[in-house]
VOLOVO-698956 format. One record per residue (C-alpha): residue in three letters; x, y, z. Coordinates in pm, whole numbers, plus 50000, padded with zeros to 5 digits. Each point is the difference from the previous one (the first is absolute). Layout:
! residues N
alaXYZ
...
This chain:
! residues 517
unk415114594842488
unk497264974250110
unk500464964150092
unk497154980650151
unk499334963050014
unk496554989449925
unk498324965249993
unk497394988149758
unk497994970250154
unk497385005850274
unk497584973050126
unk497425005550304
unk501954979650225
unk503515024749924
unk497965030149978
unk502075028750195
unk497285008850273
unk502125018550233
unk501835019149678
unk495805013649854
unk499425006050359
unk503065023250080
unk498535017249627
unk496624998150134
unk500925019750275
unk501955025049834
unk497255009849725
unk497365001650282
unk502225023750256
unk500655022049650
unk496675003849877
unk497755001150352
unk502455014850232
unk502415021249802
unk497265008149748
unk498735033950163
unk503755009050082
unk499865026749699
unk496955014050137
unk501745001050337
unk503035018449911
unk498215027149795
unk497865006350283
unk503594999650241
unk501475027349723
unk497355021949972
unk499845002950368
unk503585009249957
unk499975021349770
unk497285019050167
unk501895002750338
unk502805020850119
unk502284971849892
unk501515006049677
unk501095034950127
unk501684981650318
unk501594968049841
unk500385007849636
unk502535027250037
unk502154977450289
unk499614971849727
unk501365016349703
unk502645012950245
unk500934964750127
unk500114986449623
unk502255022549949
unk502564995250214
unk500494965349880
unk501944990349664
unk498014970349910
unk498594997149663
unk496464987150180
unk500465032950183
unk499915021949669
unk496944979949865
unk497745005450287
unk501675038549953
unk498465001349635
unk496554983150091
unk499395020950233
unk500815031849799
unk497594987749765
unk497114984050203
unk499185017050314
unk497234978450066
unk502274966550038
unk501765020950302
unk498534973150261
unk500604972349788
unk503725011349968
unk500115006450417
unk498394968450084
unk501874977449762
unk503455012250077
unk500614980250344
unk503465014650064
unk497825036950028
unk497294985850188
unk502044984750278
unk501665031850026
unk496735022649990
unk497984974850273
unk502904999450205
unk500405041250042
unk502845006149821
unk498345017149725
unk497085021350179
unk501935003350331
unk498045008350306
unk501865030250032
unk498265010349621
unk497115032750007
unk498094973449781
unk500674969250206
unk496664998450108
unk498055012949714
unk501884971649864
unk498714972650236
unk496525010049971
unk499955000049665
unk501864967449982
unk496844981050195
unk497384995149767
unk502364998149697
unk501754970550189
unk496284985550119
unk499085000149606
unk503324981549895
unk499324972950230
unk497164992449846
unk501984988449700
unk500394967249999
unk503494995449880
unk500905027150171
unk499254979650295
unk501844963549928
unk502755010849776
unk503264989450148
unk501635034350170
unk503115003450186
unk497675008350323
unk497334978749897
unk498854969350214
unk502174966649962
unk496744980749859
unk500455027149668
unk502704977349913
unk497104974949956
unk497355027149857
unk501695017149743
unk500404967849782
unk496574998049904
unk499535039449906
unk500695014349661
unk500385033449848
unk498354994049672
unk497954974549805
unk503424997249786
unk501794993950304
unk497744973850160
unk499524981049606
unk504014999749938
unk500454986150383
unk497394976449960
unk500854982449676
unk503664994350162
unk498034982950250
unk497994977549817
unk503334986849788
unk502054994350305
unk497704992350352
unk499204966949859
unk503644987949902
unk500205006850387
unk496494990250108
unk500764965749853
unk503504992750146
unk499155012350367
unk496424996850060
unk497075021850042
unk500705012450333
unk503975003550045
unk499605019249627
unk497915025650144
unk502225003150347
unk503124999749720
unk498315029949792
unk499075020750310
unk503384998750182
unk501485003149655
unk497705035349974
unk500695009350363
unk503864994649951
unk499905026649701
unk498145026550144
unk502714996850301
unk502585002249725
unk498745031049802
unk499745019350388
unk503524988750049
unk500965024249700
unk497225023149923
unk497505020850219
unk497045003049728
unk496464983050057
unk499964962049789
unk496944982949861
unk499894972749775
unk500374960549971
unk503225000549838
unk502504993350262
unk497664965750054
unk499904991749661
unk503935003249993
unk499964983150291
unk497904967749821
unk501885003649694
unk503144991750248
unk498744969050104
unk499014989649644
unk503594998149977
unk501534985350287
unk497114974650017
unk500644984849647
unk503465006650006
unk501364982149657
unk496644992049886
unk499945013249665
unk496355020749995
unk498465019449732
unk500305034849987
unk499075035549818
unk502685025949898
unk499735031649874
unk502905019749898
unk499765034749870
unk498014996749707
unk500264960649954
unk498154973350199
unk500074965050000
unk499464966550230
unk502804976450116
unk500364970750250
unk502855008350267
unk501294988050308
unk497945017450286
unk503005008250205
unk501515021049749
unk497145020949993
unk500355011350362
unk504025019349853
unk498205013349716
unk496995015850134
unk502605017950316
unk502385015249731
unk496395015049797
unk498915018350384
unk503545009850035
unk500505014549624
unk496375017550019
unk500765013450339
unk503505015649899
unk498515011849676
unk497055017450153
unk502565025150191
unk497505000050279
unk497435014449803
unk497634968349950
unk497204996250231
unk500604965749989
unk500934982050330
unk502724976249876
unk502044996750350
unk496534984550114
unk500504976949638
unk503354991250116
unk498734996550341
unk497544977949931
unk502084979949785
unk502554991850246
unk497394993750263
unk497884978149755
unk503334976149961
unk500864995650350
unk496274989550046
unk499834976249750
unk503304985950104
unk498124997750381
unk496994987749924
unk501074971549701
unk499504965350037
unk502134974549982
unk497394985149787
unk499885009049638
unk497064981949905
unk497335028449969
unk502845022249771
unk500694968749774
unk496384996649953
unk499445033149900
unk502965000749740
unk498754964249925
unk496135015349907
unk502065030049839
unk501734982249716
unk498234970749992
unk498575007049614
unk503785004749906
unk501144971850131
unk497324982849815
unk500505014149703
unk504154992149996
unk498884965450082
unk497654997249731
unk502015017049763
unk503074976350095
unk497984967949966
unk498625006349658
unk503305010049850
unk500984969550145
unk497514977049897
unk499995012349660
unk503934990949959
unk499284969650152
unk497164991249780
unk501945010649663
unk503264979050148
unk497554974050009
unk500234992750371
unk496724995350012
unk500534987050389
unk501355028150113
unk497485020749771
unk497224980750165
unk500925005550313
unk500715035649929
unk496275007549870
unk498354982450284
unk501695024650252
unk498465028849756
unk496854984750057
unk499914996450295
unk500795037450019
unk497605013049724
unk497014971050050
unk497685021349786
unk502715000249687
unk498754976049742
unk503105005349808
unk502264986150258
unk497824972350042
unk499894987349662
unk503575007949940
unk500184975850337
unk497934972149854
unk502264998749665
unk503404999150142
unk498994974250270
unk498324981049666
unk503624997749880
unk501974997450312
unk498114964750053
unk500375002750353
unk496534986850127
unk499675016350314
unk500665035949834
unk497484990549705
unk497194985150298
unk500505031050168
unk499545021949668
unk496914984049920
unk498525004350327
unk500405032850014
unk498865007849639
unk496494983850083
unk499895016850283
unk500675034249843
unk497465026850118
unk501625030849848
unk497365022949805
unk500094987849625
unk502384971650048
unk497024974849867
unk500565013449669
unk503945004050013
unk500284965750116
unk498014984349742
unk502824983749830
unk501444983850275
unk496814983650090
unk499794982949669
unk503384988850060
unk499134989350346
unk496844980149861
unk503104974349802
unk499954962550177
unk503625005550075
unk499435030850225
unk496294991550101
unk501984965750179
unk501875024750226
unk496825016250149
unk497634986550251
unk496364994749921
unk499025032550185
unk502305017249764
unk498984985249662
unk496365008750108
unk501125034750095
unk502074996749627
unk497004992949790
unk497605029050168
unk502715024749901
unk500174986949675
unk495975005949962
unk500985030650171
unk501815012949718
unk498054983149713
unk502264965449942
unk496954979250031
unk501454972149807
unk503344998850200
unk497744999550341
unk497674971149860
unk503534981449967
unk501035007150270
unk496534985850171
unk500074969249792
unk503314988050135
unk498175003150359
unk497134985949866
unk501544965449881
unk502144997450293
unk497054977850249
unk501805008050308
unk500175033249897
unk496045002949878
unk499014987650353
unk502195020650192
unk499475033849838
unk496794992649797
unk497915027750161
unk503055027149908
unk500184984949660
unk496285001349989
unk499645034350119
unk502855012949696
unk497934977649718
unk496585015650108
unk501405037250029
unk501114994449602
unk496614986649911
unk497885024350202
unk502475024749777
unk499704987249678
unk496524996550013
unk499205037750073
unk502225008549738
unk498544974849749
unk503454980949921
unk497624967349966
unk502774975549858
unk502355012850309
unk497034995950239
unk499284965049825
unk503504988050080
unk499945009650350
unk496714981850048
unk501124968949857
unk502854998050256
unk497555009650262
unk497774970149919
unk502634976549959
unk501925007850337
unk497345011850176
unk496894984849959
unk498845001150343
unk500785037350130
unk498294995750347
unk503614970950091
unk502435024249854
unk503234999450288
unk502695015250009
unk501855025750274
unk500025031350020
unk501995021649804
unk503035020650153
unk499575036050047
unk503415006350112
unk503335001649848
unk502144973150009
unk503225006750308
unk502475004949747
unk498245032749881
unk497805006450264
unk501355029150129
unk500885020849632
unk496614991749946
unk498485017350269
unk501985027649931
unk498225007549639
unk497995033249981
unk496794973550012
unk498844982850275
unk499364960249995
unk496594989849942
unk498234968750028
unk500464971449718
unk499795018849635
unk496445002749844
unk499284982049658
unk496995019549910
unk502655024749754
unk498705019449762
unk501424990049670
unk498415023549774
unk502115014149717
């Protein structure tokens, strides 16, 4: 059985630094340091196998495993019957037998071969230091900083890969919550407190990361206590994801060490009273080194399920809009849509579903704020989608509601999307308006020459004829055309939706559009 909790969003600012260092650290002590360890040890065995050795300890070994009623006893029995080369491997590995043999009970003093024995013993013993592991594996008369070492040593590339993706799915839950610095104290006294644990019970050398990683996947679950966190299961043969609370993962993952460890019989090389070790240190931690303030964790599950949340909310408010729209509470509907635009700025569906119920719900500040935000629409291909609306925009009864700026921004996104006729109406009711002429002539102007400049180069001379006429009859003197400068912001009442599009703002919109068919 396999439960882990992973996360799914990563920015630079969250990124796990002390987690890919700790990984960091174990891929480069695994492939620099322990990398010639094979090399090592054949050289070691060879040397043994050439000495006086095997004769000495082999038979006293076989002896020893004999006398005990184990079933670990009666495998090393059968691998050494059958491969008389792994003799040293079997002697060194099997602490129990090498306490006894370096302490003199074994080889007694008092032995004819005692001191063949010794001699033999020196350069063997000068080649096996030499192996790296050898050397910082945890041992029950090892050094107290091996309770530090042996975490970051490995026996395989398997080993170090498996212990390393547990890692990476579980340091940053705990990274996040406690810091960068009390994480990494956390996950070494976490490590340190299951090597301790597996010496309590057992006297046979300990490598690995695991006890750590238990240790961190502890403090995912005291930290976040009821927070409900994502997680990977695998069962037997079927897998799946799920989102539980992270407390009850800490009862679940206990009872899987405890069922592997009573299942193995003893025979699994696997060190699960370190797992259970660091499991139970990894909880006390976390419980010690919390803070009262929850902030950084509700962030985190915040960022986690943020597009979820979303989503629900999105889903909710269309369903509800709809029904509100087809009750004909086109209020409520109105108000309904504007949140989803406000959500989904870029949605020119929402938005024109927006601008029609607010058209019937003949509330004016809802249908002001519609057609603001229509006109100021930057969403890729909403020119085109929106064409309708603008010709219903460019009706007196609508065109009253707008301010200047806004019919002028009206009639270059009719010309934008080919209503030429609709924009030239819209101009004309500027146009005989004289307060209007000499406050916004040079914007008028400006949207009167863009159409001729474009109907000339396309050859539309009757269109181009029209324009000029107006031209000449408004603006017979261009070098005294007024008028103030056109807004290139939003209006406040969509200002900040609008800045949200995928586009950036620009400047006031060009007339020069290309209106070719």
């Amino acid at each position: 059985m396999l439960v882990l909790p992973y996360q799914t969003k990563f920015s630079l600012s969250t990124l796990p630094r002390a987690t890919l260092g700790l990984i960091i650290v174990c891929f480069v002590v695994f492939f620099l340091f322990q990398g010639n360890d094979d090399t090592r040890y054949e050289e070691a065995t060879a040397a043994y196998l050439a000495s006086e050795l095997p004769k000495i300890e082999v038979p006293r070994y076989r002896a020893w495993l004999e006398r005990r009623e184990d079933v670990a006893a009666k495998r090393r029995l059968q691998v050494l019957q059958q491969q008389p080369k792994a003799a040293l491997m079997l002697v060194q590995s099997d602490s129990e037998f090498q306490a006894e043999l370096m302490a003199g009970r074994v080889i007694t003093p008092a032995d004819p071969q005692y001191a063949m024995w010794r001699e033999a013993r020196v350069p063997v013993d000068a080649l096996l230091a030499r192996v790296f592991t050898e050397r910082f594996s945890l041992k029950p008369d090892g050094p107290w900083w091996s309770l530090l070492s042996h975490q970051f040593l490995h026996g395989s590339l398997g080993h170090l890969i498996g212990n390393m993706i547990v890692l990476l799915v579980a340091g940053p839950f705990v990274e996040a919550a406690l810091g960068r610095w009390r994480f990494l104290l956390g996950y070494l006294l976490g490590g340190m407190a299951a090597g301790a644990a597996h010496l309590a019970i057992s006297q046979a050398p300990l490598i690995g990361a695991s006890g750590a990683i238990a240790a961190a996947m502890a403090m995912v679950a005291v930290l976040y206590g009821t927070r409900k966190v994502r997680v990977f299961y695998w069962v037997f043969v079927y897998f799946d994801t799920a989102r539980v609370p992270a407390l009850a993962l800490l009862p679940i993952w206990v009872a899987n060490e405890v069922f592997q460890w009573m299942s193995s019989g003893g025979e699994s090389r696997v060190a699960y009273s370190a797992h259970l070790g660091g499991l139970a240190t990894g909880a006390l931690i976390a419980w010690l080194l919390r803070s009262a303030d929850s902030k950084a964790i509700n962030q985190r599950v915040d960022a986690e399920y943020a597009d979820e949340r979303k989503a629900a909310q999105h889903s909710t408010l269309l369903r509800q809009a709809q029904e509100a729209a087809s009750r004909l509470d086109t209020r409520r509907a109105a108000r309904l849509y504007r949140e989803l635009v406000e959500l989904h700025p870029a949605n020119v569906e929402y938005l024109s579903a927006y601008f029609n119920v607010s058209m019937l719900s003949n509330v004016g500040e809802a249908l002001h704020d519609a057609l603001l935000r229509v006109l100021w629409f930057r969403g890729k291909g909403g020119l085109a989608d929106l064409r309708k609306i603008y010709l219903q925009m460019s009706q007196p009864k609508l065109l009253s509601i707008l301010p200047v700026d806004e019919q002028l921004r009206l009639a270059r996104r009719l010309v934008s999307t080919r209503e030429d006729a609709a924009a030239l109406r819209v101009l004309d009711r500027i146009l005989e308006d004289t307060n209007l002429r000499t406050l916004y002539g040079r914007q008028t102007a400006d949207c009167l020459l863009g159409l001729y400049t474009t109907y000339n180069r396309y050859g539309l001379k009757q269109q181009a004829a029209s324009v000029q006429q107006r031209l000449s009859r408004f603006f017979p003197k261009p070098d005294r055309i007024g008028g103030l400068a056109p807004q290139s912001e939003p209006p406040a009442t969509i200002r900040a939706t609008t800045r949200r599009g995928s586009d950036t703002l620009r400047g006031p919109d060009t007339i020069y559009i290309d209106l070719s068919r």
